[in-house]
Chimera marker file (.cmm) of the C-alpha trace (Angstrom):
<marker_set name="trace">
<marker id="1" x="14.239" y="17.240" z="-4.205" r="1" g="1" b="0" radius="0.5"/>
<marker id="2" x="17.334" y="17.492" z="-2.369" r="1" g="1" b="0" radius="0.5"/>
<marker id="3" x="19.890" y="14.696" z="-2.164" r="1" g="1" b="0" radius="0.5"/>
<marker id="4" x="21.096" y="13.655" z="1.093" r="1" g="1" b="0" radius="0.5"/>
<marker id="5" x="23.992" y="11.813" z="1.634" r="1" g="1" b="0" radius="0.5"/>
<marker id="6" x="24.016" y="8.510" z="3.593" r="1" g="1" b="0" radius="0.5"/>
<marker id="7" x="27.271" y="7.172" z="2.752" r="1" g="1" b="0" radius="0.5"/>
<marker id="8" x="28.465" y="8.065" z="6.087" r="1" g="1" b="0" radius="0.5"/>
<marker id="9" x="24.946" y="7.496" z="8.206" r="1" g="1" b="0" radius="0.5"/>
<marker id="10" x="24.765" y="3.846" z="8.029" r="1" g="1" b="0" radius="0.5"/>
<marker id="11" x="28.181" y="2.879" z="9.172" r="1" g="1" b="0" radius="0.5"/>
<marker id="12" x="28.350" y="4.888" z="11.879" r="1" g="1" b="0" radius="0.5"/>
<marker id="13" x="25.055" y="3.595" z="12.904" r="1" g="1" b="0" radius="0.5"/>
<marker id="14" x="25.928" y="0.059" z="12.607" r="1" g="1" b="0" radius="0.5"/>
<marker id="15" x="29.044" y="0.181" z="14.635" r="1" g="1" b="0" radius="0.5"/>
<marker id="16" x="26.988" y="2.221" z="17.725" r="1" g="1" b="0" radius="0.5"/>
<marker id="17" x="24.899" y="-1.559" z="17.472" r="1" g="1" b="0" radius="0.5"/>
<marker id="18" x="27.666" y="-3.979" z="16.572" r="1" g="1" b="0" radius="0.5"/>
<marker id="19" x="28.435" y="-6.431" z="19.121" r="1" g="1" b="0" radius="0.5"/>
<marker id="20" x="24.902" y="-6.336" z="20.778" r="1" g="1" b="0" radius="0.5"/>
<marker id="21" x="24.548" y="-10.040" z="20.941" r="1" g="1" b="0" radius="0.5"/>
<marker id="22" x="26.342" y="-11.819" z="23.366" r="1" g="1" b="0" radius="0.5"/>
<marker id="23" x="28.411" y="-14.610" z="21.506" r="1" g="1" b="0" radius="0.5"/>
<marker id="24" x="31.443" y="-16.330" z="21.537" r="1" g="1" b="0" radius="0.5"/>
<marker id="25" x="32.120" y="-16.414" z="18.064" r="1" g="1" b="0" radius="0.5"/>
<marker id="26" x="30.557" y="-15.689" z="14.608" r="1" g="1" b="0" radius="0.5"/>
<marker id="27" x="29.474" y="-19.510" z="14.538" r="1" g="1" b="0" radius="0.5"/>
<marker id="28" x="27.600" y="-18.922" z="17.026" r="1" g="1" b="0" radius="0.5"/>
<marker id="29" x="25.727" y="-15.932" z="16.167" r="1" g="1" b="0" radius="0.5"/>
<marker id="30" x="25.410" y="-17.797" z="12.667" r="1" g="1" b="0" radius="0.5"/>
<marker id="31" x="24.215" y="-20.910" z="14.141" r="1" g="1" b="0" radius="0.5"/>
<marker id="32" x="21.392" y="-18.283" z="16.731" r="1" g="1" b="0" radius="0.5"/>
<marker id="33" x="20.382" y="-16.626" z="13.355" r="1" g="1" b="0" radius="0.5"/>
<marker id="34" x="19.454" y="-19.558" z="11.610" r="1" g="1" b="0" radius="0.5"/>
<marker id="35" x="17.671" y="-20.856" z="14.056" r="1" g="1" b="0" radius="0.5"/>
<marker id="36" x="15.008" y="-17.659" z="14.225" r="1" g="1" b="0" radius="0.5"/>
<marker id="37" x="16.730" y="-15.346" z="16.920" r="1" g="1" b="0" radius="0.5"/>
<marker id="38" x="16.712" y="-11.378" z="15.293" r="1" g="1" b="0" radius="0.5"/>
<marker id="39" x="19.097" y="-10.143" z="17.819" r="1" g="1" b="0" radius="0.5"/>
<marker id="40" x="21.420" y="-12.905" z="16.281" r="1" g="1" b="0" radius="0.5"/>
<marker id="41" x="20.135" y="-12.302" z="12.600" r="1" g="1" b="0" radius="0.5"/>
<marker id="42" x="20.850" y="-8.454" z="13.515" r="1" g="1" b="0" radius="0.5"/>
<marker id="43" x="24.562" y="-9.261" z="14.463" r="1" g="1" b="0" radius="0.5"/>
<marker id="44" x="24.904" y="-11.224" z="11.657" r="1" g="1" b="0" radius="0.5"/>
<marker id="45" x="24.187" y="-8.646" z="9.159" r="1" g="1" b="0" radius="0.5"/>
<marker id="46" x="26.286" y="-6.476" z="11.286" r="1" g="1" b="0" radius="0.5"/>
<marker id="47" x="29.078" y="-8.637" z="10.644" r="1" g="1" b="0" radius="0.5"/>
<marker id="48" x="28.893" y="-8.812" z="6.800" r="1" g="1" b="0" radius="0.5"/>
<marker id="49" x="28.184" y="-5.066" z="6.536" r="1" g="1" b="0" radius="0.5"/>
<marker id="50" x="31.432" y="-3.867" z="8.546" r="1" g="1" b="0" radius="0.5"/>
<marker id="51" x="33.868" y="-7.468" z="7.631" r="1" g="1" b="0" radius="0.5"/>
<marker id="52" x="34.195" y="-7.978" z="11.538" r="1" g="1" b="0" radius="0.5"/>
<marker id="53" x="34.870" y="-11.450" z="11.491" r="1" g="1" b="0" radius="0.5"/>
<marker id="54" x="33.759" y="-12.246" z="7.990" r="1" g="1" b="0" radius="0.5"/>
<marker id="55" x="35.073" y="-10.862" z="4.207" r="1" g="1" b="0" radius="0.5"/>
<marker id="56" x="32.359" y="-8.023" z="4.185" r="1" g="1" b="0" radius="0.5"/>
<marker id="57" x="29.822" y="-8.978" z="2.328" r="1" g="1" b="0" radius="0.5"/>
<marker id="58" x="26.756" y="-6.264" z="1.944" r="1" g="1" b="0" radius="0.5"/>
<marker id="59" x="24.410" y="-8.584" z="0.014" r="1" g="1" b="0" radius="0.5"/>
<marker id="60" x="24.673" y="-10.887" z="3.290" r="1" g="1" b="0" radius="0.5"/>
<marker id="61" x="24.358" y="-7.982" z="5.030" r="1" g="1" b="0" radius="0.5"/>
<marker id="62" x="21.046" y="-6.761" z="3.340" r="1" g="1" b="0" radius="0.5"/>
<marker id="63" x="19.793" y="-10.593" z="3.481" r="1" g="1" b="0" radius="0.5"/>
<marker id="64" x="20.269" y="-10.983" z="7.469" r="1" g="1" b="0" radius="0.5"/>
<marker id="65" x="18.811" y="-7.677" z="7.886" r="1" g="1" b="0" radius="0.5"/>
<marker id="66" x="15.402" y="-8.046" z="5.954" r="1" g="1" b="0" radius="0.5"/>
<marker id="67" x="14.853" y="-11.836" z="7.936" r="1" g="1" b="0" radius="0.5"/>
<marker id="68" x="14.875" y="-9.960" z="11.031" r="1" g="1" b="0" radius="0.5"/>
<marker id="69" x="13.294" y="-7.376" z="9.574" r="1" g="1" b="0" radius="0.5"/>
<marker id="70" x="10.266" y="-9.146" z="8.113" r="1" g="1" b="0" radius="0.5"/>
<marker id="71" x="10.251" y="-10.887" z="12.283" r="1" g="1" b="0" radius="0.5"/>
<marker id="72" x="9.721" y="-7.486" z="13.261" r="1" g="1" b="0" radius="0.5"/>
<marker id="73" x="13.114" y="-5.987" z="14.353" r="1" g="1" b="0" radius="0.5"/>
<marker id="74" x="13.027" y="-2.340" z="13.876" r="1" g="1" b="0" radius="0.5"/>
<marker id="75" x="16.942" y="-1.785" z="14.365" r="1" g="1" b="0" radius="0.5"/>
<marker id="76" x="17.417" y="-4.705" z="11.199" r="1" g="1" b="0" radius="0.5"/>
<marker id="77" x="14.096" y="-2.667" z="9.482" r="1" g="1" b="0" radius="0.5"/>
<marker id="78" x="15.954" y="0.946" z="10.161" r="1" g="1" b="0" radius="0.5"/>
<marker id="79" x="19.245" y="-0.609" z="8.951" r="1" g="1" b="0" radius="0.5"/>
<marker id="80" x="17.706" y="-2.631" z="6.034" r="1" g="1" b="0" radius="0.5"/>
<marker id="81" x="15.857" y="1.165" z="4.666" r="1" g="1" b="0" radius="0.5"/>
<marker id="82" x="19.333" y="2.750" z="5.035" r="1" g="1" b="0" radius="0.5"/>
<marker id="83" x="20.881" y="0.324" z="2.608" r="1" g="1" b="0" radius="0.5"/>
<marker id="84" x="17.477" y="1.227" z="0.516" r="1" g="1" b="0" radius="0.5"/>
<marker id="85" x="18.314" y="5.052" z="0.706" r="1" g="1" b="0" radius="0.5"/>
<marker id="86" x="21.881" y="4.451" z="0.073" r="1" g="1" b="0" radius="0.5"/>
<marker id="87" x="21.568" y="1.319" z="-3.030" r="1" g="1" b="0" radius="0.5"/>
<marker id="88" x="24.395" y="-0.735" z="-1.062" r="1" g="1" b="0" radius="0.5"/>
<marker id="89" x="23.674" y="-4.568" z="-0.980" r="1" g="1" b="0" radius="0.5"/>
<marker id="90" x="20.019" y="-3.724" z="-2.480" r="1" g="1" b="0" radius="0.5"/>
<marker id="91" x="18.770" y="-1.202" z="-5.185" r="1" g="1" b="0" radius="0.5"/>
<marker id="92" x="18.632" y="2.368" z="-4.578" r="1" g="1" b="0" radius="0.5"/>
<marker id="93" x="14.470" y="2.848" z="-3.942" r="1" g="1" b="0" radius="0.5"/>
<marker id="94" x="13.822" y="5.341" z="-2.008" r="1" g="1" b="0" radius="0.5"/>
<marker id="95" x="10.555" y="4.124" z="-1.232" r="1" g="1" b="0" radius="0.5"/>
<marker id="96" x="11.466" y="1.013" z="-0.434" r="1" g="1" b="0" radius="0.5"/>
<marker id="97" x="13.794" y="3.120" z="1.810" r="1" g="1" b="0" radius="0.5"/>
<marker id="98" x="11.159" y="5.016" z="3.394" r="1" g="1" b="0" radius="0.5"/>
<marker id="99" x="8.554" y="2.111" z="3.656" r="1" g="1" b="0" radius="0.5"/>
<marker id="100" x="11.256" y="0.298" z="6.300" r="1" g="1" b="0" radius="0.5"/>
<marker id="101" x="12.650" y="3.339" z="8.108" r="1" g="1" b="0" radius="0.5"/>
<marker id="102" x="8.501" y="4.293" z="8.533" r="1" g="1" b="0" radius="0.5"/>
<marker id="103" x="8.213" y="0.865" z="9.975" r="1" g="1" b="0" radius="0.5"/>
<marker id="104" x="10.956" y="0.524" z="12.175" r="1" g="1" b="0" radius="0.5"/>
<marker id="105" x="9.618" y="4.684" z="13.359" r="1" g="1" b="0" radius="0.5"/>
<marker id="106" x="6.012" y="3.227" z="14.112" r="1" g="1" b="0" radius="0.5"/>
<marker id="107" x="7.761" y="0.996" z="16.818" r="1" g="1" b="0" radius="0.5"/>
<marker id="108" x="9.774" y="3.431" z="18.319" r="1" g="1" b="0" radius="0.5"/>
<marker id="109" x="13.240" y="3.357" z="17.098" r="1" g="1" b="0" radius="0.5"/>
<marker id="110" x="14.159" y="7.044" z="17.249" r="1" g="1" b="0" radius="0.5"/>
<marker id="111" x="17.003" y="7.147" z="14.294" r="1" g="1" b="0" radius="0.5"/>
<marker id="112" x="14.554" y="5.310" z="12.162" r="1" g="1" b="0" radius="0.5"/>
<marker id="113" x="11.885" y="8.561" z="12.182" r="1" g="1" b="0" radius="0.5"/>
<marker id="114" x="15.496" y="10.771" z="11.656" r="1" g="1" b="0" radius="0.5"/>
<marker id="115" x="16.127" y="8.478" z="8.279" r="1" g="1" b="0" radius="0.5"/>
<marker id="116" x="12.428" y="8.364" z="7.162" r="1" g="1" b="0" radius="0.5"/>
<marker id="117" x="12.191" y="11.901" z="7.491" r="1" g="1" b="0" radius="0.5"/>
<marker id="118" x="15.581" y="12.154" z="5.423" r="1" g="1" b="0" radius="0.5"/>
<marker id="119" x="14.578" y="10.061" z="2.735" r="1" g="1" b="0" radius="0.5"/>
<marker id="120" x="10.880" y="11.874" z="2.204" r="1" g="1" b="0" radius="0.5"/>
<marker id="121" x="12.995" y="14.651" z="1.313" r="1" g="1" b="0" radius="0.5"/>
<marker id="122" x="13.880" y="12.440" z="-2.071" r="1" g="1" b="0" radius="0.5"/>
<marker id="123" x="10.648" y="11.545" z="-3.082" r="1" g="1" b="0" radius="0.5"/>
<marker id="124" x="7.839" y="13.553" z="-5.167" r="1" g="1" b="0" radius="0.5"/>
<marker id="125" x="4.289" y="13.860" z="-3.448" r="1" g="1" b="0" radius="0.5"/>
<marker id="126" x="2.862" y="10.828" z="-5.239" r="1" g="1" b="0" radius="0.5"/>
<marker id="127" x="5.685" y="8.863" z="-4.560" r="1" g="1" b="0" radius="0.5"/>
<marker id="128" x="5.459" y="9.566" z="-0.946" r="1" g="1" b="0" radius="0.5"/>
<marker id="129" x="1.813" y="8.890" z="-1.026" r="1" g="1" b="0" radius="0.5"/>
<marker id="130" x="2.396" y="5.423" z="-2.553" r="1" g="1" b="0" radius="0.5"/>
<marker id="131" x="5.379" y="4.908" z="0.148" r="1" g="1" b="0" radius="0.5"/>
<marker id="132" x="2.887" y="5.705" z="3.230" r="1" g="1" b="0" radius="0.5"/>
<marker id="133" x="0.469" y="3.544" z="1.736" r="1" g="1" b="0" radius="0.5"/>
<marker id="134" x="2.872" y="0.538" z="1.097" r="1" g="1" b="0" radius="0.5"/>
<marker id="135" x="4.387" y="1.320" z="4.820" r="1" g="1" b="0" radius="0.5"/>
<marker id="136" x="0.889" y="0.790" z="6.215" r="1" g="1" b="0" radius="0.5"/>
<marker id="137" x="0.463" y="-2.533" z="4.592" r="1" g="1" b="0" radius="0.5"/>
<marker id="138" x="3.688" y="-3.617" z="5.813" r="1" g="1" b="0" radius="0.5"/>
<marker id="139" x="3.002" y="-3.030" z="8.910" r="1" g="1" b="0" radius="0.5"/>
<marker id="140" x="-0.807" y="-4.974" z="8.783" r="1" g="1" b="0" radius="0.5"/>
<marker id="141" x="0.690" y="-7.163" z="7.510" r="1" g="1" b="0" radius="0.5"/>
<marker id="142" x="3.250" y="-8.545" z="10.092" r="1" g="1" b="0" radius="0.5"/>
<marker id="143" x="6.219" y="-7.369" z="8.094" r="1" g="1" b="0" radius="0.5"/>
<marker id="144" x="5.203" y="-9.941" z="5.121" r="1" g="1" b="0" radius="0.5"/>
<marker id="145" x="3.866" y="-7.307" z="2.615" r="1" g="1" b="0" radius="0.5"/>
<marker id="146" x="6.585" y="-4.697" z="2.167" r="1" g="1" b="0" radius="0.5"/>
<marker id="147" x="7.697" y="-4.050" z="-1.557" r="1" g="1" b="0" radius="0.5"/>
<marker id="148" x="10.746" y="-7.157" z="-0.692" r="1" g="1" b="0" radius="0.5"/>
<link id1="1" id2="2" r="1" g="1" b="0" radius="0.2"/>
<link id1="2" id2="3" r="1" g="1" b="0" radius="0.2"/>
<link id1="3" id2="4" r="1" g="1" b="0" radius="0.2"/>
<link id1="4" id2="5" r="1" g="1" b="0" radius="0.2"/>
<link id1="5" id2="6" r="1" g="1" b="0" radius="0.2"/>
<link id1="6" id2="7" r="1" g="1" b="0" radius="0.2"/>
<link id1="7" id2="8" r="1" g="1" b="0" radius="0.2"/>
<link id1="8" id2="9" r="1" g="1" b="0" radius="0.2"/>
<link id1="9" id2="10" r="1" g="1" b="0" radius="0.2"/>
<link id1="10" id2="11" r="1" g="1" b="0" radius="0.2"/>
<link id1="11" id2="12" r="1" g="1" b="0" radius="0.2"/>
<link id1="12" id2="13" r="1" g="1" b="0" radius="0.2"/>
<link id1="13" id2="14" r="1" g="1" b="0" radius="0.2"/>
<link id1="14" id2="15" r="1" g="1" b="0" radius="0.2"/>
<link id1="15" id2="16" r="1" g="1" b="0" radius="0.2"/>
<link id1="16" id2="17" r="1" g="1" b="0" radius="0.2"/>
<link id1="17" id2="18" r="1" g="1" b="0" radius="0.2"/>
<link id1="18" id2="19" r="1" g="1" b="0" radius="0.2"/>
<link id1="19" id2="20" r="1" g="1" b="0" radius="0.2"/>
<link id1="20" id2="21" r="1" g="1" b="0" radius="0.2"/>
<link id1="21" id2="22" r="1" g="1" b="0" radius="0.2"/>
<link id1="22" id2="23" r="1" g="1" b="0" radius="0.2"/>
<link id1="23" id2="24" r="1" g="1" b="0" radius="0.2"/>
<link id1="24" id2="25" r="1" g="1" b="0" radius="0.2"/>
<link id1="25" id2="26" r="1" g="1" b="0" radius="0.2"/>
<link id1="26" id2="27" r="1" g="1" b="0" radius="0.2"/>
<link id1="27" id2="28" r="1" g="1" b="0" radius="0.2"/>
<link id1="28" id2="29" r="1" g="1" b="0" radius="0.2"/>
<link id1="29" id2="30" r="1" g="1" b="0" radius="0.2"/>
<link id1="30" id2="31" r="1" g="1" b="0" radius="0.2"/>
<link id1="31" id2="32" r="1" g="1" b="0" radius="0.2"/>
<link id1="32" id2="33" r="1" g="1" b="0" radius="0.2"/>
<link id1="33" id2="34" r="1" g="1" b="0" radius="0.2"/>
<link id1="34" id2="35" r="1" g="1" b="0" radius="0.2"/>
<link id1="35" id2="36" r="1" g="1" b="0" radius="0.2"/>
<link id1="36" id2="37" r="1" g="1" b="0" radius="0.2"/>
<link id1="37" id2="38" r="1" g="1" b="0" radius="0.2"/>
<link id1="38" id2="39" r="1" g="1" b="0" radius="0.2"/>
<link id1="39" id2="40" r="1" g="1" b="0" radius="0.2"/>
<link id1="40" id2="41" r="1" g="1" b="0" radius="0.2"/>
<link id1="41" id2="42" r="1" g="1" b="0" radius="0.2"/>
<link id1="42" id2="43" r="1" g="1" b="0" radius="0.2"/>
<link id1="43" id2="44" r="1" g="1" b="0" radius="0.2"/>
<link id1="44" id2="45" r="1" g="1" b="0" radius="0.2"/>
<link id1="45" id2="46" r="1" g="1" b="0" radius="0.2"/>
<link id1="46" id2="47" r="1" g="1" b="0" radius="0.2"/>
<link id1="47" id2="48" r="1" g="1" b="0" radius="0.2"/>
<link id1="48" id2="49" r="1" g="1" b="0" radius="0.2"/>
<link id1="49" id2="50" r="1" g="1" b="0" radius="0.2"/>
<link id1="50" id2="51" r="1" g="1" b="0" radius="0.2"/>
<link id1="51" id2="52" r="1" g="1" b="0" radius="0.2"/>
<link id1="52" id2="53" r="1" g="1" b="0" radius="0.2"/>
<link id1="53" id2="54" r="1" g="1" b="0" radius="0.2"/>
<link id1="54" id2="55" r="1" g="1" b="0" radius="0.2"/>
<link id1="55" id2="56" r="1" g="1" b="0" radius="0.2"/>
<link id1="56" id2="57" r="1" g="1" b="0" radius="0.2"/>
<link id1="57" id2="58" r="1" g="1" b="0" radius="0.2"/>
<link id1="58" id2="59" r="1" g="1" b="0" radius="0.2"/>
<link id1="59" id2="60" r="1" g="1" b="0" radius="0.2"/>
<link id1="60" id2="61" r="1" g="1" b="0" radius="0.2"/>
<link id1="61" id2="62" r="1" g="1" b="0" radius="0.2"/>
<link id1="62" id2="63" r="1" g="1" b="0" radius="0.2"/>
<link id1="63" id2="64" r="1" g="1" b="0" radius="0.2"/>
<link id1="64" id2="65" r="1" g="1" b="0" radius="0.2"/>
<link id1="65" id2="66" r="1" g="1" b="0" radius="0.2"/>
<link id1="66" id2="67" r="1" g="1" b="0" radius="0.2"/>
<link id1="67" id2="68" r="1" g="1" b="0" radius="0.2"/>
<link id1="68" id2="69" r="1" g="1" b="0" radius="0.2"/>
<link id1="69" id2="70" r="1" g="1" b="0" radius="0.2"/>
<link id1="70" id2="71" r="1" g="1" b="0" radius="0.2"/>
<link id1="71" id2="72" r="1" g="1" b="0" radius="0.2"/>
<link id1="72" id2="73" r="1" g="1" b="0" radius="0.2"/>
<link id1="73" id2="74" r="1" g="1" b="0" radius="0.2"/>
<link id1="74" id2="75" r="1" g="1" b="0" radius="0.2"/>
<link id1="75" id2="76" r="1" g="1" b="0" radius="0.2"/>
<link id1="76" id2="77" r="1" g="1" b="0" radius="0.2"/>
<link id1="77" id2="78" r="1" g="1" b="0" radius="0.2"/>
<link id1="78" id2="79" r="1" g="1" b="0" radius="0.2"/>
<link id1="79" id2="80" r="1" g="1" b="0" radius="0.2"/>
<link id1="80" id2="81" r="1" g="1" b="0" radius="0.2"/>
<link id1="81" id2="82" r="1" g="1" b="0" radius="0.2"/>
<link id1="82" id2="83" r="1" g="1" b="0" radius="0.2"/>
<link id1="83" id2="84" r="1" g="1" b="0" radius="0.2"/>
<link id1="84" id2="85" r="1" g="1" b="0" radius="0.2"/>
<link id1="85" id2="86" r="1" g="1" b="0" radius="0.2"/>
<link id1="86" id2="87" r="1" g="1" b="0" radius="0.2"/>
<link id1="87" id2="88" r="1" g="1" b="0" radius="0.2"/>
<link id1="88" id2="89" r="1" g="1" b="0" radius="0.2"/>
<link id1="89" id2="90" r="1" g="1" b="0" radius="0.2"/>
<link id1="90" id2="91" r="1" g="1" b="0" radius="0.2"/>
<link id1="91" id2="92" r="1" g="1" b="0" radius="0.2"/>
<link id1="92" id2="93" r="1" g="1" b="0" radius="0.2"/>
<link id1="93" id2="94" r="1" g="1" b="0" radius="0.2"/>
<link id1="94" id2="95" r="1" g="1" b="0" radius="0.2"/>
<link id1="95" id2="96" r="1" g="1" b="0" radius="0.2"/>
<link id1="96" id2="97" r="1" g="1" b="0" radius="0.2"/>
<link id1="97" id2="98" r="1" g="1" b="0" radius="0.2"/>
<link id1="98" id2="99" r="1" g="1" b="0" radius="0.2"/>
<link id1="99" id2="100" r="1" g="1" b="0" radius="0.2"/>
<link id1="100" id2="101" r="1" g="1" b="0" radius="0.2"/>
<link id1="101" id2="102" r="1" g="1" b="0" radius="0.2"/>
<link id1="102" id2="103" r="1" g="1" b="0" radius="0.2"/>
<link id1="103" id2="104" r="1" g="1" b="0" radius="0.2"/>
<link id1="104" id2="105" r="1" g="1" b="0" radius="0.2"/>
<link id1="105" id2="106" r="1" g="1" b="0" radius="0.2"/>
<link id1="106" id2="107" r="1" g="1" b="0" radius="0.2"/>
<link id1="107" id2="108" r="1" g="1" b="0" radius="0.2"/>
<link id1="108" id2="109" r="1" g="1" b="0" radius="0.2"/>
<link id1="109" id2="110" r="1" g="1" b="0" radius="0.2"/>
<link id1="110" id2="111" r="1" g="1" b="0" radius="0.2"/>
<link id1="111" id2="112" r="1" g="1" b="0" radius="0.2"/>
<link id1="112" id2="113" r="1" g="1" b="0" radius="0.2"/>
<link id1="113" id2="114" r="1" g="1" b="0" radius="0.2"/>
<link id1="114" id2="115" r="1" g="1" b="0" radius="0.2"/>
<link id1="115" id2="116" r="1" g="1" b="0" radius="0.2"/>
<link id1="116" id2="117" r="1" g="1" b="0" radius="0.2"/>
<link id1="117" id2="118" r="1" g="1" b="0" radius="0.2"/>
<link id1="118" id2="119" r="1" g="1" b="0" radius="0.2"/>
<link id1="119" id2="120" r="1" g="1" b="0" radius="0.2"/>
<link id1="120" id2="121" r="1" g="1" b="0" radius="0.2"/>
<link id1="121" id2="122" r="1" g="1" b="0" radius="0.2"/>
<link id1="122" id2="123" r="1" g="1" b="0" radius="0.2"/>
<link id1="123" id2="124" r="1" g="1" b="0" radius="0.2"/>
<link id1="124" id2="125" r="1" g="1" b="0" radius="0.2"/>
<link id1="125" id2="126" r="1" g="1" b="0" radius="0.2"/>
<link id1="126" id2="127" r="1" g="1" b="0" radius="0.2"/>
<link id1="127" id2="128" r="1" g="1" b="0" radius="0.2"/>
<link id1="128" id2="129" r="1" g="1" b="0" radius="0.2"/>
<link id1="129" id2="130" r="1" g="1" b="0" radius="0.2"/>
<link id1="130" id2="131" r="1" g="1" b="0" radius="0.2"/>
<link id1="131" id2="132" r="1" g="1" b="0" radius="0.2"/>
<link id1="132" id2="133" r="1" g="1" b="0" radius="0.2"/>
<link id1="133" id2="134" r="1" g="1" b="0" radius="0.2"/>
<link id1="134" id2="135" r="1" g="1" b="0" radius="0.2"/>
<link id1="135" id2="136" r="1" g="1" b="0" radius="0.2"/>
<link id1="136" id2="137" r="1" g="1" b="0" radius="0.2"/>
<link id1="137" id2="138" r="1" g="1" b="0" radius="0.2"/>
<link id1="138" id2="139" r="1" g="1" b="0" radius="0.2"/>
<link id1="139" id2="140" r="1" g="1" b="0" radius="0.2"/>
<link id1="140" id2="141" r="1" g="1" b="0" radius="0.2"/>
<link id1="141" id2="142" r="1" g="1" b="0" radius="0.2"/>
<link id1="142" id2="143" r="1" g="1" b="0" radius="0.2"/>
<link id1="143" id2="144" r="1" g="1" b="0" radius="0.2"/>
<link id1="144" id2="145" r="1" g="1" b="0" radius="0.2"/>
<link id1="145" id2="146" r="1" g="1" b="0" radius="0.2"/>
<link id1="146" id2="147" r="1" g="1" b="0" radius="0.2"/>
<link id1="147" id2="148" r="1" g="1" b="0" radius="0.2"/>
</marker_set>
């Protein structure tokens, strides 16, 4: 297996998607995000992951990020498997990793195919067997059955 190195893939990611929602203020994206919209929820975790606005805060990050994520948002899902590859605001599991960047690739998102692709590089055959399988529930499932 050969490691990769996100430390560098996720930030730049997050600020090309920062400032996406259009809010006045963190208080309102906060008070958006609690009340069920993932654009908002999305922001949100953007804010904790790079500070902007907030003391940075990656386990609020990783928290906003699988809401929207488990709603269906594949840019939260891509972000939330990138944490996953990288074991920053979550554990490092890669395929917990790979089960959200596969879902957040079934609907489309282009970088999330990229990072799944990069993070099957890290696991053995069997583990990438059990990933594809726990990927497909996921995704039957509405988002509500994937490994946390």
């Amino acid at each position: 297996m050969k490691s990769v190195n996100y430390t560098f893939i996720l930030p730049i990611f997050i600020s090309l998607i920062a400032n996406s929602y259009p809010a006045s203020n963190f208080n309102d994206i906060r008070r958006m995000a609690e009340l069920g919209d993932t654009v908002a929820q999305l922001n949100l975790g953007n804010s904790y992951y790079t500070g902007e606005g907030v003391p940075q805060n990656y386990n609020e990050a990783a928290k906003w990020y699988r809401i929207a994520a488990k709603k269906g948002n594949p840019v939260a899902q891509n972000n939330l498997g990138m944490m996953y590859s990288i074991g920053i605001g979550v554990p490092k599991r890669f395929i917990r990793a790979y089960v959200w960047s596969s879902v957040a690739a079934a609907q489309g998102n282009d970088q999330a195919k990229k990072n799944r692709d990069l993070v099957s590089r890290e696991l053995t055959r069997a583990q990438l067997a059990r990933a594809q399988q726990m990927a497909q529930r996921c995704f039957e499932s509405d988002y509500q059955d994937c490994g946390r």
